[in-house]
ROPAKE-477423 format. One record per residue: residue in three letters; x, y, z of N, C-alpha, C in turn; residue number from 1. Coordinates in steps of 0.2 Angstrom, whole numbers, plus 5000, padded with zeros to 4 digits. Example, Ala and Ser with C-alpha at 12.3 -4.5 7.8 and 13.67 -1.06 7.14 Angstrom:
! residues 2
> residu / n.xx / n.yy / n.zz / ca.xx / ca.yy / ca.zz / c.xx / c.yy / c.zz / num
> ALA / 5066 / 4972 / 5039 / 5062 / 4978 / 5039 / 5066 / 4984 / 5039 / 1
> SER / 5064 / 4989 / 5035 / 5068 / 4995 / 5036 / 5064 / 5000 / 5039 / 2
***
This chain:
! residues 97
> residu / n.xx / n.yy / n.zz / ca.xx / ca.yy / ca.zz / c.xx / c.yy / c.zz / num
> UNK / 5004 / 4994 / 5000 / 5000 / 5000 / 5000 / 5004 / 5006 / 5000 / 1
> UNK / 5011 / 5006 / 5005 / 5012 / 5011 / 5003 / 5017 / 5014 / 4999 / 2
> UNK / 5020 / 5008 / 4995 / 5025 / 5009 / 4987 / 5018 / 5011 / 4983 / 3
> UNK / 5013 / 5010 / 4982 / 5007 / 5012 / 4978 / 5006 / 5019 / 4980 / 4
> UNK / 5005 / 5022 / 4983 / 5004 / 5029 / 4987 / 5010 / 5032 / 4985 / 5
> UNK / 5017 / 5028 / 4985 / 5023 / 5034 / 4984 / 5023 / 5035 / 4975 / 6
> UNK / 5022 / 5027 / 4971 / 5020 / 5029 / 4964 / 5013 / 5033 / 4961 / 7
> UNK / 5011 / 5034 / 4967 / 5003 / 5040 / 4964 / 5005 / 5046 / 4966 / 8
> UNK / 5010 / 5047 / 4970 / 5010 / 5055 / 4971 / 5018 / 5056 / 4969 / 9
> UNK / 5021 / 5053 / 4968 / 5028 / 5057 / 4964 / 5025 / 5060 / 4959 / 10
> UNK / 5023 / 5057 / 4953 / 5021 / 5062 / 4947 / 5019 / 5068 / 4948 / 11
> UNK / 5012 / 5069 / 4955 / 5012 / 5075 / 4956 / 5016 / 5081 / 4960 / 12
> UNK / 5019 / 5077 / 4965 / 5027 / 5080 / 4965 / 5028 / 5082 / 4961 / 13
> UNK / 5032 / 5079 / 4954 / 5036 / 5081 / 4952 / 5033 / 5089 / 4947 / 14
> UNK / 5028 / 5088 / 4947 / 5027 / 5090 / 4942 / 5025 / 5099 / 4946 / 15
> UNK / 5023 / 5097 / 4952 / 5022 / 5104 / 4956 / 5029 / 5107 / 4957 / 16
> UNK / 5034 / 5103 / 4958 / 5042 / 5105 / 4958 / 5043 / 5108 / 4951 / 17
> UNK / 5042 / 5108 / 4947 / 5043 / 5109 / 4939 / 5040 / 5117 / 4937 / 18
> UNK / 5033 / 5116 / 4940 / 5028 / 5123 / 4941 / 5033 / 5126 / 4946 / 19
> UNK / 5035 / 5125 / 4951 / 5035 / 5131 / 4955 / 5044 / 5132 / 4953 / 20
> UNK / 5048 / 5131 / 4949 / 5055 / 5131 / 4946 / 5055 / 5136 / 4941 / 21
> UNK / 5047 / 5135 / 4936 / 5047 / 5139 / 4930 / 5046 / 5147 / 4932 / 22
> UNK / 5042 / 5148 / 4940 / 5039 / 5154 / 4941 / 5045 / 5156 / 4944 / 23
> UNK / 5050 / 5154 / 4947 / 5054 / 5156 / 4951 / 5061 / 5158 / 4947 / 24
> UNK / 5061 / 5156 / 4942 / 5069 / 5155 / 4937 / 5065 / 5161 / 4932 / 25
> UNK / 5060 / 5164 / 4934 / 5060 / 5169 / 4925 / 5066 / 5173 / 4926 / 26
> UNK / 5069 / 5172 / 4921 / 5074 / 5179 / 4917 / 5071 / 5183 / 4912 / 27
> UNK / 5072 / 5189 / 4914 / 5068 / 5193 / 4910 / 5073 / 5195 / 4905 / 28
> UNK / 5070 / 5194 / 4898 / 5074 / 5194 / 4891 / 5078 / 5202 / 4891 / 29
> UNK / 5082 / 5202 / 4888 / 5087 / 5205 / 4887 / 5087 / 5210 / 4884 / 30
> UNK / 5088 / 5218 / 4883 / 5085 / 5221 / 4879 / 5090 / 5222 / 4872 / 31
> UNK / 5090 / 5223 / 4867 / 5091 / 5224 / 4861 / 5094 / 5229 / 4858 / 32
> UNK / 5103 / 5229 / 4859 / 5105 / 5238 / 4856 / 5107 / 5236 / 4849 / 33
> UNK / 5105 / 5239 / 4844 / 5107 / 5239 / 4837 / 5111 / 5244 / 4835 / 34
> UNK / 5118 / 5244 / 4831 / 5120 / 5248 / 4830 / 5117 / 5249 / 4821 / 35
> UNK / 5118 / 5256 / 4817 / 5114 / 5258 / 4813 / 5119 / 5260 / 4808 / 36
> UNK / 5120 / 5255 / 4801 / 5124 / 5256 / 4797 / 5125 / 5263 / 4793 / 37
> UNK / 5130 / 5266 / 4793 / 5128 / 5274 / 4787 / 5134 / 5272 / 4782 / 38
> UNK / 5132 / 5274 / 4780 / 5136 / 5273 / 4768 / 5143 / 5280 / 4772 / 39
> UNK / 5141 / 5285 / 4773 / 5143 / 5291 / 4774 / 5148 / 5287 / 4780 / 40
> UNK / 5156 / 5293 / 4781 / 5160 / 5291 / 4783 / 5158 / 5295 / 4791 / 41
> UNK / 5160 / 5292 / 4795 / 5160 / 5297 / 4803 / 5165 / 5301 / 4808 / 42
> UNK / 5165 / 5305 / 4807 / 5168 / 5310 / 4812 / 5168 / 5308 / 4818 / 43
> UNK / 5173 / 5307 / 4823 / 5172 / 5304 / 4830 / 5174 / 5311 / 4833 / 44
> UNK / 5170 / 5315 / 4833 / 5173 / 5321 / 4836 / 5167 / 5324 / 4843 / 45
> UNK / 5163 / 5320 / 4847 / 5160 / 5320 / 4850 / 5151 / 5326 / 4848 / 46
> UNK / 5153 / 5327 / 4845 / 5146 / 5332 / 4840 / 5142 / 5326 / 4836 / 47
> UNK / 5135 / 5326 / 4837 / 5130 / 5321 / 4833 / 5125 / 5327 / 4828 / 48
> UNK / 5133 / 5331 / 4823 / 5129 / 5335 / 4818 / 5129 / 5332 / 4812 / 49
> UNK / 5130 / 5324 / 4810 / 5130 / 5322 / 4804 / 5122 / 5320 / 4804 / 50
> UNK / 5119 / 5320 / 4798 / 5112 / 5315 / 4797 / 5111 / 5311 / 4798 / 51
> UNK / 5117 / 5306 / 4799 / 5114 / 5299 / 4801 / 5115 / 5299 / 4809 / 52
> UNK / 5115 / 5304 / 4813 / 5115 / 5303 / 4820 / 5107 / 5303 / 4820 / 53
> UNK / 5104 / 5306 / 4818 / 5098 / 5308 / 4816 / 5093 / 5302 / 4818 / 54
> UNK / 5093 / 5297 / 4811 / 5093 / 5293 / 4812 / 5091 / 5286 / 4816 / 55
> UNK / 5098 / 5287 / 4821 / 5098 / 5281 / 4825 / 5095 / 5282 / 4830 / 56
> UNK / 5090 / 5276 / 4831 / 5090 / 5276 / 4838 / 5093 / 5278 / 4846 / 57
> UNK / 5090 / 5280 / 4850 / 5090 / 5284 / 4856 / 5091 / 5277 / 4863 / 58
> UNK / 5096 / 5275 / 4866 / 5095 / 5270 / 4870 / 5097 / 5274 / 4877 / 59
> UNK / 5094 / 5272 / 4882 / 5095 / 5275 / 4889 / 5098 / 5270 / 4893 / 60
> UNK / 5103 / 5271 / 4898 / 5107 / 5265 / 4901 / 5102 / 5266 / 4906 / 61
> UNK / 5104 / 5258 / 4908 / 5102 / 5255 / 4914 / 5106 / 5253 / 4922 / 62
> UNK / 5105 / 5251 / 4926 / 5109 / 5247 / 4929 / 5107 / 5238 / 4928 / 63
> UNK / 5111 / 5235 / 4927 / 5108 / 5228 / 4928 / 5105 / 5226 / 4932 / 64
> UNK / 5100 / 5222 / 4932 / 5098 / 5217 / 4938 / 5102 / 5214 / 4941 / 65
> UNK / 5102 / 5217 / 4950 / 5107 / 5214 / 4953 / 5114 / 5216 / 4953 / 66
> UNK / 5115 / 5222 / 4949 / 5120 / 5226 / 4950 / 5122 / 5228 / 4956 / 67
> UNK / 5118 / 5232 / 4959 / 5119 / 5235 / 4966 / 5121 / 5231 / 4971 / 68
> UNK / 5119 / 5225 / 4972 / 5120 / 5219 / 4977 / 5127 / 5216 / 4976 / 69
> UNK / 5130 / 5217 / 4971 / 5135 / 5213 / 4969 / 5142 / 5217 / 4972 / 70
> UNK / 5141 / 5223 / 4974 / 5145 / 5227 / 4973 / 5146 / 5230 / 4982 / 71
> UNK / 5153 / 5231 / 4983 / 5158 / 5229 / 4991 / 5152 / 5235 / 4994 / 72
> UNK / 5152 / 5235 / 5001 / 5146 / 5238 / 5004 / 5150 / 5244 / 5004 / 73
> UNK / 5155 / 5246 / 5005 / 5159 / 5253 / 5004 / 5157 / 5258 / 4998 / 74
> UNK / 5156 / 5252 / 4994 / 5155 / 5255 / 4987 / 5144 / 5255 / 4986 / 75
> UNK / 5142 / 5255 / 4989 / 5136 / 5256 / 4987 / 5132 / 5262 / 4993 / 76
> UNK / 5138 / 5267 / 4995 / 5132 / 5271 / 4996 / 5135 / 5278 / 4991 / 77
> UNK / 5142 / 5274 / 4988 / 5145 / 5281 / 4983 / 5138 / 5280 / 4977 / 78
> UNK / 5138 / 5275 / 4975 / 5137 / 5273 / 4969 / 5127 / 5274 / 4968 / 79
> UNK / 5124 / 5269 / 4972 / 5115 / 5270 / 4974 / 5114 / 5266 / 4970 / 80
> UNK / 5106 / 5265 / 4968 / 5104 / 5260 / 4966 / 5101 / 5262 / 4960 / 81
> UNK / 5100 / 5268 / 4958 / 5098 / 5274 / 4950 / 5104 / 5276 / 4949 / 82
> UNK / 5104 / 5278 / 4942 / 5109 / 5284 / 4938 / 5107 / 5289 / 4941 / 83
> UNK / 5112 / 5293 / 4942 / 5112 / 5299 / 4945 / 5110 / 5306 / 4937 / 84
> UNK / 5113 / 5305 / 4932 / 5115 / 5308 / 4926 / 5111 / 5304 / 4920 / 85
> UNK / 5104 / 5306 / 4919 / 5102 / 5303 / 4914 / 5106 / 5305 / 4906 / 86
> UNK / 5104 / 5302 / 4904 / 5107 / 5303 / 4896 / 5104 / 5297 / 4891 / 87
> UNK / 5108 / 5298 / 4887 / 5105 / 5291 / 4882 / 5114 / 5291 / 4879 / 88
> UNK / 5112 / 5286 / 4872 / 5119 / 5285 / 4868 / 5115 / 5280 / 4862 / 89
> UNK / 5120 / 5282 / 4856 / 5116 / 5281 / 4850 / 5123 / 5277 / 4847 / 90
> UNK / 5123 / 5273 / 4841 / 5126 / 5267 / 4840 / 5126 / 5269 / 4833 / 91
> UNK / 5132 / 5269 / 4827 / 5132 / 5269 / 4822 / 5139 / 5265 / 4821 / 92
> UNK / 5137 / 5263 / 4814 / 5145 / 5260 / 4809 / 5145 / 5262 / 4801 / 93
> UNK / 5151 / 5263 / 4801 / 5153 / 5263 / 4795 / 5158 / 5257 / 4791 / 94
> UNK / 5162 / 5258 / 4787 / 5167 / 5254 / 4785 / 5172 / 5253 / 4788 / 95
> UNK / 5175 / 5260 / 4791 / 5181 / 5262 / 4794 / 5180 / 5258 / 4805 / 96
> UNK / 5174 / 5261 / 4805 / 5171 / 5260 / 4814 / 5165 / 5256 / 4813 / 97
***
């Protein structure tokens, strides 16, 4: 009776261990920076007056998940848990870069 009892409820074990792994383990997908091909050659001279700056996309940094945690406890009250300096940054290539 009760080898019969442990092969009736393993399955449901197993299967409630499986459910509560998949809730527990999301990773949330990654976000996607593209950099933005231009034919024209680029000036790396800190100015975004060419047209293909235009163009590209606007990305705004983040901190990773679990950045803040990772880092020596000295270092996290210099540092916080937001960007102190918001901005963005935009991604181009050429032939040359």
């Amino acid at each position: 009776m009760k080898r019969a009892c442990f092969y009736l409820t393993l399955p449901l074990l197993l299967l409630l261990l499986n459910a509560c792994s998949s809730l527990c383990c999301r990773v949330p997908s990654a976000s996607v920076v593209q950099a933005v091909y231009t034919p024209s050659p680029l000036v790396l001279d800190g100015r975004l007056d060419e047209a293909a700056w235009a163009d590209a996309p606007a990305y705004y940094p983040q901190l990773g998940r679990g950045t803040y945690d990772k880092l020596p406890v000295a270092m996290q009250a210099t540092v916080g848990r937001e960007l102190r300096e918001p901005g963005y940054y935009k991604l181009l290539w050429d032939e040359d870069y």
